[in-house]
C-alpha positions as CSV (number, residue, x, y, z in Angstrom):
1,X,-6.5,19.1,-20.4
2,X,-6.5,15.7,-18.8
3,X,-9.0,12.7,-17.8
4,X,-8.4,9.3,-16.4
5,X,-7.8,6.5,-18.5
6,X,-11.0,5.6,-20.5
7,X,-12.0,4.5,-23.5
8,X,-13.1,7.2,-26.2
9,X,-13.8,6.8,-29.9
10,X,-12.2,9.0,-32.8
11,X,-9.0,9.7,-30.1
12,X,-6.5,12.1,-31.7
13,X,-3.4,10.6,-32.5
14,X,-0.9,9.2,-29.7
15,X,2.8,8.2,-30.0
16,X,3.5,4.5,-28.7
17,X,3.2,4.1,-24.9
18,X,4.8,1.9,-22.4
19,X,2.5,-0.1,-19.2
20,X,2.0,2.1,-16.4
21,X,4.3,5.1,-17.8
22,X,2.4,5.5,-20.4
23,X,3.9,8.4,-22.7
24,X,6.2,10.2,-19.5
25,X,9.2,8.7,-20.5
26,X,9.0,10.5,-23.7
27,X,9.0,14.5,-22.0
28,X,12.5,14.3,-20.9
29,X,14.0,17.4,-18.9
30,X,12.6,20.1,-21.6
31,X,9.0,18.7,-22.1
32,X,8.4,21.9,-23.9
33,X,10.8,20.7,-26.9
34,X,9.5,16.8,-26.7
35,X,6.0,18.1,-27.3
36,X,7.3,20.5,-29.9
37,X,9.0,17.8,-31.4
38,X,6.0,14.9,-31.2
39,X,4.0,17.7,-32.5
40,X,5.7,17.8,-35.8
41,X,5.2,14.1,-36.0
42,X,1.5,13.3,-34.6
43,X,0.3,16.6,-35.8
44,X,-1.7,19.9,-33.7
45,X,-4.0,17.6,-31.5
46,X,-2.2,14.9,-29.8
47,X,-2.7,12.8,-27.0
48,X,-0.3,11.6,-24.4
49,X,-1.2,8.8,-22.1
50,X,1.0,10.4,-18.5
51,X,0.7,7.8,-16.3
52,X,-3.2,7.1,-15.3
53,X,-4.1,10.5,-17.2
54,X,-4.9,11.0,-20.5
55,X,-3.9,14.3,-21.6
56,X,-4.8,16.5,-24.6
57,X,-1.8,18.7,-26.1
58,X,-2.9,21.4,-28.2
59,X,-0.1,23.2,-30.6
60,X,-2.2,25.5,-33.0
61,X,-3.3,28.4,-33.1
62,X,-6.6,27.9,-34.3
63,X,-7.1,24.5,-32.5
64,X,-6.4,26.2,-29.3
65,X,-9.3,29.4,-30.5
66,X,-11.6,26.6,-30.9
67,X,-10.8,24.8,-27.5
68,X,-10.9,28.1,-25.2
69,X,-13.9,29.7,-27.8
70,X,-16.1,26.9,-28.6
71,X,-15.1,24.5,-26.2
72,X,-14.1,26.5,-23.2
73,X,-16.5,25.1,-20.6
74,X,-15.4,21.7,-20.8
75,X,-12.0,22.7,-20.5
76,X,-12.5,25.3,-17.5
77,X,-11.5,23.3,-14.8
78,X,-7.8,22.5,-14.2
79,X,-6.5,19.0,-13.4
80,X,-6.6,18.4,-9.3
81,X,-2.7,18.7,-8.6
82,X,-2.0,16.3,-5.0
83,X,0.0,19.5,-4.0
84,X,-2.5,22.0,-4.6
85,X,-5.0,19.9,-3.1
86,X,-3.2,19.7,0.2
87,X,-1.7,23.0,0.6
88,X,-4.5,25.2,-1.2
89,X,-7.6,24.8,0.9
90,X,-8.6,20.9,-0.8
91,X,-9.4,23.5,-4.1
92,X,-11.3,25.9,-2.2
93,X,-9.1,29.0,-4.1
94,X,-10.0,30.7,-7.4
95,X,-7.4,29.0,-9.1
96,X,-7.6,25.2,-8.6
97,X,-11.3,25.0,-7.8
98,X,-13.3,23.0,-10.5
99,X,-15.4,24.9,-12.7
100,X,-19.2,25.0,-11.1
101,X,-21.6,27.3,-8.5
102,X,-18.6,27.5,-6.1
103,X,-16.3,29.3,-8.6
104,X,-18.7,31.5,-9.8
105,X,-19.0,32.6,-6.7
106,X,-15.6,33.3,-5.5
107,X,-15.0,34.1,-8.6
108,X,-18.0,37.3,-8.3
109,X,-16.1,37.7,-4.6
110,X,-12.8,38.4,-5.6
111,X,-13.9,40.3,-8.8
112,X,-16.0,42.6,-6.8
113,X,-13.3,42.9,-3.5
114,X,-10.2,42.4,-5.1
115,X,-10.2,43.3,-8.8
116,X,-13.0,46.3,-9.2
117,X,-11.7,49.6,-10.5
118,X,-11.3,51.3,-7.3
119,X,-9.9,48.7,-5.8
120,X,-6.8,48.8,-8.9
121,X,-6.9,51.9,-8.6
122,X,-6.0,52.4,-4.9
123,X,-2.5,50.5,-6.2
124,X,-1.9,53.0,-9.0
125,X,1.3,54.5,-6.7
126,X,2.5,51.0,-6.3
127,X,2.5,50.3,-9.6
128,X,4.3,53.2,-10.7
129,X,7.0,53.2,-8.4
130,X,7.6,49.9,-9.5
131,X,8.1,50.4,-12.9
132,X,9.9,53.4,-12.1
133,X,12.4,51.0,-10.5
134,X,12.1,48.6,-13.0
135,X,12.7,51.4,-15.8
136,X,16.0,52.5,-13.7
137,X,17.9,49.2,-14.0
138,X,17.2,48.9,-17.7
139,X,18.7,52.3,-17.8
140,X,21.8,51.6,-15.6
141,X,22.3,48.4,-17.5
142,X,22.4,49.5,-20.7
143,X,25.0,52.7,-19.2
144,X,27.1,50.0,-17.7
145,X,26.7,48.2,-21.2
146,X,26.0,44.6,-18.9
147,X,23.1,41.9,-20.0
148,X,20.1,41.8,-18.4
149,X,17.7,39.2,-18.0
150,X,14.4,40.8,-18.7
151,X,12.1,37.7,-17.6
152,X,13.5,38.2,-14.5
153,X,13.3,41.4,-14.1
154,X,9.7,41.2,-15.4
155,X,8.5,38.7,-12.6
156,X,10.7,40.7,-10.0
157,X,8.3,43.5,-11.2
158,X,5.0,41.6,-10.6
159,X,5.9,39.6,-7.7
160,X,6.5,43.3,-6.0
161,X,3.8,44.6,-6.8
162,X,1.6,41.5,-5.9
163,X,3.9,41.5,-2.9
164,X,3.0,45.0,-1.9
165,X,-0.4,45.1,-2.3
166,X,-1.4,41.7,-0.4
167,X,1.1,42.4,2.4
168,X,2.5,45.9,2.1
169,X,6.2,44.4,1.5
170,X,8.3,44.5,-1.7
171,X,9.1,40.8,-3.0
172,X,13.0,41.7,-2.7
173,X,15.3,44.9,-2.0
174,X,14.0,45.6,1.8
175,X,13.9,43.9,5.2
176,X,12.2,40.6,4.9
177,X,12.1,40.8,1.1
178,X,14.9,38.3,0.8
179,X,12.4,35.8,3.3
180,X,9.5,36.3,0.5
181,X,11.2,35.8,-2.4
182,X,12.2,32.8,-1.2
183,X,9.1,31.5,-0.1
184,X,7.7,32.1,-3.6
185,X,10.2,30.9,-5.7
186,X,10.1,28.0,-3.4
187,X,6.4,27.7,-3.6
188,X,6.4,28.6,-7.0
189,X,8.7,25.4,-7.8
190,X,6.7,23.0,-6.0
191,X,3.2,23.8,-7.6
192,X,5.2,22.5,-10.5
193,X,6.8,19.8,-9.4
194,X,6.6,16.2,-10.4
195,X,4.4,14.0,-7.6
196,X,4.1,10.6,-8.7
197,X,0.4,9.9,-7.4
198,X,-0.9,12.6,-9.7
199,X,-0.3,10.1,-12.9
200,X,-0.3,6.4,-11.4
201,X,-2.5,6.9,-8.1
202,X,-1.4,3.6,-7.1
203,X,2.5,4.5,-6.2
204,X,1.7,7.6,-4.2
205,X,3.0,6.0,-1.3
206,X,6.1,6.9,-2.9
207,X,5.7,10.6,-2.5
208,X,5.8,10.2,1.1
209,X,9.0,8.1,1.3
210,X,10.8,10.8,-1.1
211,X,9.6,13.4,1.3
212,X,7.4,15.2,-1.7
213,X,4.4,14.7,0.4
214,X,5.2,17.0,3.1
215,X,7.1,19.7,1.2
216,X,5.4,23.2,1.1
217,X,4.0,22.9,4.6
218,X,6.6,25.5,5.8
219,X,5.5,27.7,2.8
220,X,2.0,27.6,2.8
């Protein structure tokens, strides 16, 4: 969870930050492992100062039960991502819309069009033919006695059947699959890309020299 810059009392604690960087010198390549690793030092509830945005990192268990249990209202909305916000509608879609009227009521929409029993239902064959296939080159793998990378295989599996149920083509292993997959994983690597305006607002002019600003277009 993140705000702007603002003054708060009784603020968890918060490793030493630089001016304008704040703490996003400190995530490195594998932010996962800096946070682990800040974690062990600053304790379960720390918070990072990322530019402009002051976020909350989370890393127990029973912090994180309070925070979605207790707290989970004032932590429904996600942060408004510059790319999301100009390839997804201004954060018109389920996802990146703030928490309010409006989501509740896409939210009943896609619940009662998209996500109602008959509706999953109506993709049971899909489904099953797609871990059928998914089932088969575990099996031929472990014949052949070759690794397998299961995460991948795992997001092959629910990108096809995503893939085939919103536009009646597999994610890879047919004509035009190859095309989608790479429009996801292209997509899919952009959402979570670094834009410099989303942390210090003022230097967003850089993501149009870099070219950032205009990536996605094609994808969208």
């Amino acid at each position: 969870h993140n705000s702007t810059s603002k003054t708060f009392p009784n603020l968890p604690p918060s490793p030493p930050k630089l001016p304008i960087v704040g703490n996003l010198h400190q995530l490195g390549s594998m932010p996962q492992r800096s946070l682990q690793s800040l974690a062990k030092k600053y304790g379960s509830l720390m918070l990072l100062r990322l530019g402009s945005k002051q976020v909350l990192v989370v890393t127990s268990t029973d912090a994180a039960e309070e925070i979605l249990e207790t707290h989970d209202l004032i932590f429904a909305s996600r942060p408004k991502a510059s790319f999301a916000g100009r390839h997804l509608y201004d954060f018109k879609d389920i996802t990146f819309s703030p928490y309010g009227e409006y989501w509740r009521q896409v939210r009943g929409i896609c619940v009662l069009h998209l996500l109602s029993n008959k509706r999953v239902q109506s993709f049971q064959s899909v489904r099953e033919e797609e871990i059928a296939l998914v089932l088969e080159k575990i099996r031929e793998s472990c014949a052949s006695s070759s690794a397998i990378r299961i995460d991948e295989v795992l997001a092959t599996f629910t990108n096809n059947v995503v893939s085939r149920a919103a536009i009646g083509k597999r994610y890879s292993g047919e004509e035009g699959g190859a095309k989608i997959k790479e429009i996801f994983q292209e997509f899919t690597m952009l959402l979570g890309g670094f834009y410099v305006g989303d942390y210090i607002p003022w230097l967003a002019w850089i993501n149009h020299i870099n070219g950032s600003g205009k990536e996605g277009q094609e994808s969208c």
